[in-house]
C-alpha positions in Angstrom: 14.5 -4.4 -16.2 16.5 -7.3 -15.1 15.0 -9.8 -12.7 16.6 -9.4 -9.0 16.8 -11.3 -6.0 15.9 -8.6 -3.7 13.6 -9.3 -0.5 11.6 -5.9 -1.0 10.0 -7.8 -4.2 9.5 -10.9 -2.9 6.6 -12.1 -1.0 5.6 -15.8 -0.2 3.1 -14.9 -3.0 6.1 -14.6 -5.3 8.0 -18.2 -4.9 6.5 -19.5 -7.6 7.1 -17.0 -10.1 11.0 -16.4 -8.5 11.2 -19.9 -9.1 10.1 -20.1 -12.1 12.0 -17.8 -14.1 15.3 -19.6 -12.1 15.5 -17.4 -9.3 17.1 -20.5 -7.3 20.2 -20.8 -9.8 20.8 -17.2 -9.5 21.3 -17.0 -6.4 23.7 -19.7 -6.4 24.9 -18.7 -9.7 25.8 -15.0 -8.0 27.2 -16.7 -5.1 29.7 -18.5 -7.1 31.0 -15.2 -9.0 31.4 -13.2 -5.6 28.8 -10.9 -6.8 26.0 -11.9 -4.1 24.6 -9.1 -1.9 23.3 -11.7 0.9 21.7 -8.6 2.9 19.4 -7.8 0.4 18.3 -11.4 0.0 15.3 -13.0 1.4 16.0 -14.5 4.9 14.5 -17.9 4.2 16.5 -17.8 0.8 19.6 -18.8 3.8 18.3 -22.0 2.9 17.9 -22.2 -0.4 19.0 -25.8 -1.5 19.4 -26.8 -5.2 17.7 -30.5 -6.1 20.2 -32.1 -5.3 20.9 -30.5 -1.9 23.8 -27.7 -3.0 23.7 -24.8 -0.3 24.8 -21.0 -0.8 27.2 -22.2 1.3 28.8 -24.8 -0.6 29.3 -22.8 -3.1 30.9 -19.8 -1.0 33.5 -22.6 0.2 34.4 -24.3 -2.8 34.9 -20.9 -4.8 36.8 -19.3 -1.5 34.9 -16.7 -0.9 35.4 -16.1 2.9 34.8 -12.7 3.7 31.2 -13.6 1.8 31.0 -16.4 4.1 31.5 -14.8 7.1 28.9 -12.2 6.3 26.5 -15.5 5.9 27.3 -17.0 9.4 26.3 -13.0 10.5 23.1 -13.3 8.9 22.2 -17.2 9.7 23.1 -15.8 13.6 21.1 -13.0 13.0 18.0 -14.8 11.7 18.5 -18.0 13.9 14.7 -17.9 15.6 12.8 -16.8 12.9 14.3 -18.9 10.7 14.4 -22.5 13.4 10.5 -22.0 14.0 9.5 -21.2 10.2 11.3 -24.6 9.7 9.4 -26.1 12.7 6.4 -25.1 11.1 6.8 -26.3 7.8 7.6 -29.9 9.0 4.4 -30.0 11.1 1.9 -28.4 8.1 3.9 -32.2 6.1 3.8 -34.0 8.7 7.3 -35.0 8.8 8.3 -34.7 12.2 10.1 -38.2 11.8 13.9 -38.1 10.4 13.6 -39.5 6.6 17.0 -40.4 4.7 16.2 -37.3 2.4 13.3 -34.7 2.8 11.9 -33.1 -0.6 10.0 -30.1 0.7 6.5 -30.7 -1.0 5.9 -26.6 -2.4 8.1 -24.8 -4.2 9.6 -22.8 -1.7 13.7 -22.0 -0.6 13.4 -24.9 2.4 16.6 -26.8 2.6 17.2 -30.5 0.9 18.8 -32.8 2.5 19.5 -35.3 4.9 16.5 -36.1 7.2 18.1 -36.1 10.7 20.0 -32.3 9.5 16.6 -31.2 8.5 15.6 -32.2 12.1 18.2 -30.2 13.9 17.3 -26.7 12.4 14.5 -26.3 14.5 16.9 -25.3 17.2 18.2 -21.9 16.8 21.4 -22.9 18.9 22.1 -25.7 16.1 20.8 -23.8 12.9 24.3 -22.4 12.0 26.7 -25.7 12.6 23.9 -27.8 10.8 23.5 -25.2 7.8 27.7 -25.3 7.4 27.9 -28.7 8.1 25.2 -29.6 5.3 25.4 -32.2 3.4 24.3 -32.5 -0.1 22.9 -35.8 -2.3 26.5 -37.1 -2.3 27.0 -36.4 1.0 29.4 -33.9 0.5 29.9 -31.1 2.8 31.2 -27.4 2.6 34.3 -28.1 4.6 35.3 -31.0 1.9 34.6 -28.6 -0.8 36.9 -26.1 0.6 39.3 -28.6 1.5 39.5 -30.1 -2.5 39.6 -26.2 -3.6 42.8 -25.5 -0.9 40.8 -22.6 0.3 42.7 -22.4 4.4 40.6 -19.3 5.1 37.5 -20.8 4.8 38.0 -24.4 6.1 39.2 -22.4 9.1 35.9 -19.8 9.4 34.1 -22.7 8.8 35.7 -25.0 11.9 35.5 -21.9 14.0 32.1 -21.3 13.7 31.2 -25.4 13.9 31.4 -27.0 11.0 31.5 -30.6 11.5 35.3 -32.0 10.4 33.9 -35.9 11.2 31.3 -36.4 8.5 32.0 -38.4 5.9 31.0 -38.4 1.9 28.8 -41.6 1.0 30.2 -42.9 -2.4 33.9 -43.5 -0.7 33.4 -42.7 3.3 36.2 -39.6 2.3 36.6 -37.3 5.4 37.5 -33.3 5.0 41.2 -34.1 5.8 41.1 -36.9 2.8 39.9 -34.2 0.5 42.8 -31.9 1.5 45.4 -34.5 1.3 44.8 -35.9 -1.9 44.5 -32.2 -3.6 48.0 -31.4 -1.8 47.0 -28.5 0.1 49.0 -28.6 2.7 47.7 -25.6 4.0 44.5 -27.1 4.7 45.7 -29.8 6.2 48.1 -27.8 8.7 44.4 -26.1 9.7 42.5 -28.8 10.5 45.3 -30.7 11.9 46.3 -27.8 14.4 47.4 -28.7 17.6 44.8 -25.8 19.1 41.9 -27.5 17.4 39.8 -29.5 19.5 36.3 -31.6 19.1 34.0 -32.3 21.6 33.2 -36.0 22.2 31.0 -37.6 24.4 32.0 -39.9 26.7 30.8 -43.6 27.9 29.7 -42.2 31.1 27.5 -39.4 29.4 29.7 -36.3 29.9 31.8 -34.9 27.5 35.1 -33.0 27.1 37.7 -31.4 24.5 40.0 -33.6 22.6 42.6 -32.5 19.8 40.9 -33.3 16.5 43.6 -34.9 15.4 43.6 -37.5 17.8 39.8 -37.9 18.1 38.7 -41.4 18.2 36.0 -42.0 15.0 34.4 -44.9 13.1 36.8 -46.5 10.2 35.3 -46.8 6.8 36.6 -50.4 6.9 36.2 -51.8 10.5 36.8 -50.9 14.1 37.8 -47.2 15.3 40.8 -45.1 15.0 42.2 -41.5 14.8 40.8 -38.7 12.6 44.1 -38.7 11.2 44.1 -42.5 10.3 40.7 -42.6 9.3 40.4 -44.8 6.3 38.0 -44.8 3.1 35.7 -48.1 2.8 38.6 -49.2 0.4 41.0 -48.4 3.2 42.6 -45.4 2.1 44.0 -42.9 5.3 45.2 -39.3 4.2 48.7 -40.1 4.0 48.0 -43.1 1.2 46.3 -40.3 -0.6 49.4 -37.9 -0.3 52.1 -40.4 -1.0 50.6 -42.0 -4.1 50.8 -38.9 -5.8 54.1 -37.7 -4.2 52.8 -34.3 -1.8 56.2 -34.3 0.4 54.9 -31.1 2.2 51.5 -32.8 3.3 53.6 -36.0 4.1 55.4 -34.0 6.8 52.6 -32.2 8.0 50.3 -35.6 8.2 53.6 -37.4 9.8 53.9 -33.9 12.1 50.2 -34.8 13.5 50.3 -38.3 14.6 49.7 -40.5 11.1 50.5 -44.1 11.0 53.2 -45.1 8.6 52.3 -48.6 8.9 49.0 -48.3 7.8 47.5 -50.7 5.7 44.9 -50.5 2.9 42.0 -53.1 2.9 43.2 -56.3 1.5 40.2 -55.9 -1.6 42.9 -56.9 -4.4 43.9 -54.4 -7.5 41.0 -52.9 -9.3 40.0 -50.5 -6.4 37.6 -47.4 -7.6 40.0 -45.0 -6.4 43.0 -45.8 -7.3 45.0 -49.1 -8.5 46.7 -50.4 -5.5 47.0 -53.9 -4.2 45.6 -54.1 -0.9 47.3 -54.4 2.3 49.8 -51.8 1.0 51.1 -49.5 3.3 52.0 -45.7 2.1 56.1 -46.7 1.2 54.3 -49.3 -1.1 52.4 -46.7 -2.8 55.3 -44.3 -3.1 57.9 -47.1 -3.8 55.4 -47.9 -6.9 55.1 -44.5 -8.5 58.7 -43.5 -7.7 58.5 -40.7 -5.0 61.6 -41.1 -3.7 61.7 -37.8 -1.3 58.3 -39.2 -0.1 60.0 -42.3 0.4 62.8 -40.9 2.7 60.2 -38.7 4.4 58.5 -41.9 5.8 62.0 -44.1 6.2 63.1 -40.6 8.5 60.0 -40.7 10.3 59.8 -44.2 11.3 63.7 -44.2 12.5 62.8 -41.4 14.9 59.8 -43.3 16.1 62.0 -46.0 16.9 64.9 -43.6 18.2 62.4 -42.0 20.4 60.4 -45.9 21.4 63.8 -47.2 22.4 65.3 -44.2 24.7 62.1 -44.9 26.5 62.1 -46.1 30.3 61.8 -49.8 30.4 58.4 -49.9 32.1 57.4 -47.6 29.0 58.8 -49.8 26.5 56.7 -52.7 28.0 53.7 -50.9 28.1 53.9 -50.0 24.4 54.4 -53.9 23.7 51.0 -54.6 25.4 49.0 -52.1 23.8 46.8 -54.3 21.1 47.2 -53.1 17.9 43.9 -53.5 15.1 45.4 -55.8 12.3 45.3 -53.2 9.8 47.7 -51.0 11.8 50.8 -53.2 10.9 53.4 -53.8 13.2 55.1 -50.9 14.6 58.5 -52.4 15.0 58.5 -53.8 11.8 60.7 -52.1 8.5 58.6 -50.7 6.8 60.6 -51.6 3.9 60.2 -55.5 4.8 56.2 -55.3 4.7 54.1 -56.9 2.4 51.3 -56.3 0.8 48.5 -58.8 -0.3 49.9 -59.7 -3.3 53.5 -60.9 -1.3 55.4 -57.8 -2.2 57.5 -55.5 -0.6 58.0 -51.9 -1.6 61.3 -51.9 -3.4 59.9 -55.2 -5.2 57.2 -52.9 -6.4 60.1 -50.0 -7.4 62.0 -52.6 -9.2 59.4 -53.5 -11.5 58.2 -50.2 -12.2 62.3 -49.6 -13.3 62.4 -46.6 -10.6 65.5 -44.8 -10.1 68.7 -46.4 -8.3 68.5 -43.7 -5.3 64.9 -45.2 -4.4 65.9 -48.9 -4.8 69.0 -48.0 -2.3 66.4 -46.6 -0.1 63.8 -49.4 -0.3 66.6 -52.7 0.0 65.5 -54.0 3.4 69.0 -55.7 3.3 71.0 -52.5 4.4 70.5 -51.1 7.6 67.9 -48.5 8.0 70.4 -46.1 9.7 73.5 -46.6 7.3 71.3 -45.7 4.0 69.8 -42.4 5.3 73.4 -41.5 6.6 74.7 -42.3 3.3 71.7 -40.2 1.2 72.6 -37.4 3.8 69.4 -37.7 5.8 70.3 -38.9 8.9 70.5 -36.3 11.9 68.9 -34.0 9.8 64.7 -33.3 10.5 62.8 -33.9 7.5 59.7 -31.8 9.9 60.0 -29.8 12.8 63.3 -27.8 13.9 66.3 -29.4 13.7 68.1 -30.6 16.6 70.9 -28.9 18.7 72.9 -31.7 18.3 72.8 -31.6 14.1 73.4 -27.6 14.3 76.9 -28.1 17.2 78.3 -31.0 14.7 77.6 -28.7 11.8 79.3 -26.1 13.0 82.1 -28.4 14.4 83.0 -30.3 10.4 83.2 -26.7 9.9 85.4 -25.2 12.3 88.0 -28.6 11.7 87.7 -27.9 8.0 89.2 -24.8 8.6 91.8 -25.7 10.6 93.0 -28.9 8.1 93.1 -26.1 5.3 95.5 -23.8 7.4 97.6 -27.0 8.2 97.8 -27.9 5.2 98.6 -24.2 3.7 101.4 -24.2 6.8 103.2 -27.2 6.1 103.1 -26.6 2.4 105.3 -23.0 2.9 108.0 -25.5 4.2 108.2 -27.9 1.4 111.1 -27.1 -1.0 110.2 -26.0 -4.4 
């Protein structure tokens, strides 16, 4: 017979043996094809960890397998106590009770690998479930980012709902979940996690806390200072949206644009040669479009900025001067600015960038800070017209109206040619 992974032949007597003939990979091998009965596992086998700190549940997110993962949260919810205090007494047989960067349980048994301080927090049954879904592994990578990269919507969302944290970051690059989802071009994922419903709480200066929208919680940069979830930047300054318009996702554009991202939004002024991607720094995201010749991306973000501007300027005076005197982080640009005038480190502005790289005329008319903003998306058809969101009453009545005075012209001129001698 086969070897199995079923509790009723394993005993704490067994581990070794399980172990030993691979039991661990199994599991996780099992997990990965769908084919994983988790109710006949082994409770403590809920934490099973490979070496290098790979959960059952990073494999059930990055494969999509969400009605498997919801059965998992069942049975970690189930098993909360028995499992918090066998983890409680495992740290003090070692003596670890202080956090270490990465614990390496000493026997050969299914206790989790991992970050020291998350190792910590299973003791409490309350936190046993967010800590196991939020887990990171020797890359720092979580579950959430795995389903993220994967575009799997159902699971990033079973894994928010049941308190996954959407704020850790990855080590190599300081890439967030959203960064992940951005980059891929799952815009699916992205409309999840950027949902106006979702909210995180944060705790406050004072020591209380309260509910804030996630996508305009207030978190650490990878480069310097603080800023929104949806602006947060990798250590070589990458925010989602530089992600999404180097590589041209018009969709995830909208939807990033649609929750509060900055168009202005500089990378970090580290010169070319960056270990992501080859971008001069201090480039906003019409610099990295401009460069690889996106051109709807292009008039995605040129749209977006005019109605920022529409919306700045129809403001009440007091408003207006408010706005003025709110300090902006250097790396934020300048608001008020064109877009199309900014430059990046090396002196260039976007359509300089779309010149060189011989891009097509329609971008170049786009990018030429020389014509007003308003006249060339009028001209490319763009202006009045929503790139996201419903479109306006006013676009749908003048619609309606060219229309209606077509019509009439064409009569007219059907009427007055019946008089006309032949």
């Amino acid at each position: 017979m086969g070897q199995t992974t079923s509790s009723a032949l394993l005993s704490p007597d067994d581990w070794g043996s399980f172990y030993a003939g691979g039991g661990g990979s199994r599991v996780l091998q099992q997990a990965s094809k769908g084919r994983l009965d988790l109710r006949e596992l082994h409770p403590l086998l809920l934490l099973y960890t490979s070496h290098s700190g790979h959960s059952i549940v990073h494999v059930l997110a990055r494969e999509g397998h969400a009605d498997l993962l919801q059965e998992f949260v069942e049975l970690l919810q189930q098993h909360a106590a028995e499992l918090a205090e066998a983890v409680s007494s495992r740290l003090q047989e070692e003596d670890a009770k202080q956090a270490v960067s990465w614990w390496k349980p000493s026997q050969v048994l299914p206790w989790p690998r991992g970050p020291g301080d998350q190792v910590q927090q299973l003791q409490q049954p309350s936190l046993l479930v967010p800590t196991l879904l939020s887990w990171q592994n020797s890359k720092g990578v979580t579950p959430l980012m795995l389903a993220c990269r994967a575009g799997h919507a159902a699971c990033v969302a079973a894994l928010l709902d049941h308190g996954a944290d959407p704020l850790l970051l990855c080590k190599a690059t300081r890439r967030s979940c959203l960064h992940y989802a951005a980059a891929a071009g799952h815009v699916s994922c992205v409309n999840v996690l950027l949902n106006e419903f979702r909210t995180l709480r944060v705790q406050q200066s004072n020591g209380s806390s309260s509910l804030v929208p996630l996508q305009a919680a207030r978190v650490r940069d990878g480069v310097e200072g603080y800023t929104k979830f949806v602006d947060l930047r990798t250590t070589t300054g990458f925010s989602a949206l530089h992600y999404t318009a180097f590589w041209g996702h018009t969709a995830v554009v909208r939807a990033l644009l649609t929750g509060g991202a900055s168009v202005m939004l500089q990378t970090a002024n580290g010169g070319r040669g960056s270990t992501e991607l080859l971008v001069d720094g201090g480039s906003n995201a019409l610099h990295l479009c401009a460069e690889n010749g996106h051109v709807m991306v292009a008039a995605t973000l040129l749209m977006a900025h005019a109605e920022a501007m529409a919306q700045r300027y129809a403001a009440p005076l007091q408003q207006q001067q408010q706005q003025r005197q709110q300090q902006q982080q250097p790396w934020e640009g300048r608001g008020r600015q064109d877009p199309r005038a900014a430059c990046n480190s090396t002196g260039r502005t976007p359509g300089a960038l779309a010149l060189a790289a011989r891009r097509s005329k329609a971008l170049l008319l786009l990018l030429d800070p020389a014509l007003p903003l308003s006249w060339v998306l009028t001209s490319a058809g763009l202006m009045g017209s929503r790139l996201f969101g419903a479109p306006k009453l006013a676009v749908l009545a003048k619609a309606a109206l060219d229309k209606h005075l077509v019509s009439c012209l064409d009569r007219l001129e059907q009427g007055v040619a019946g008089f006309l001698p032949v």
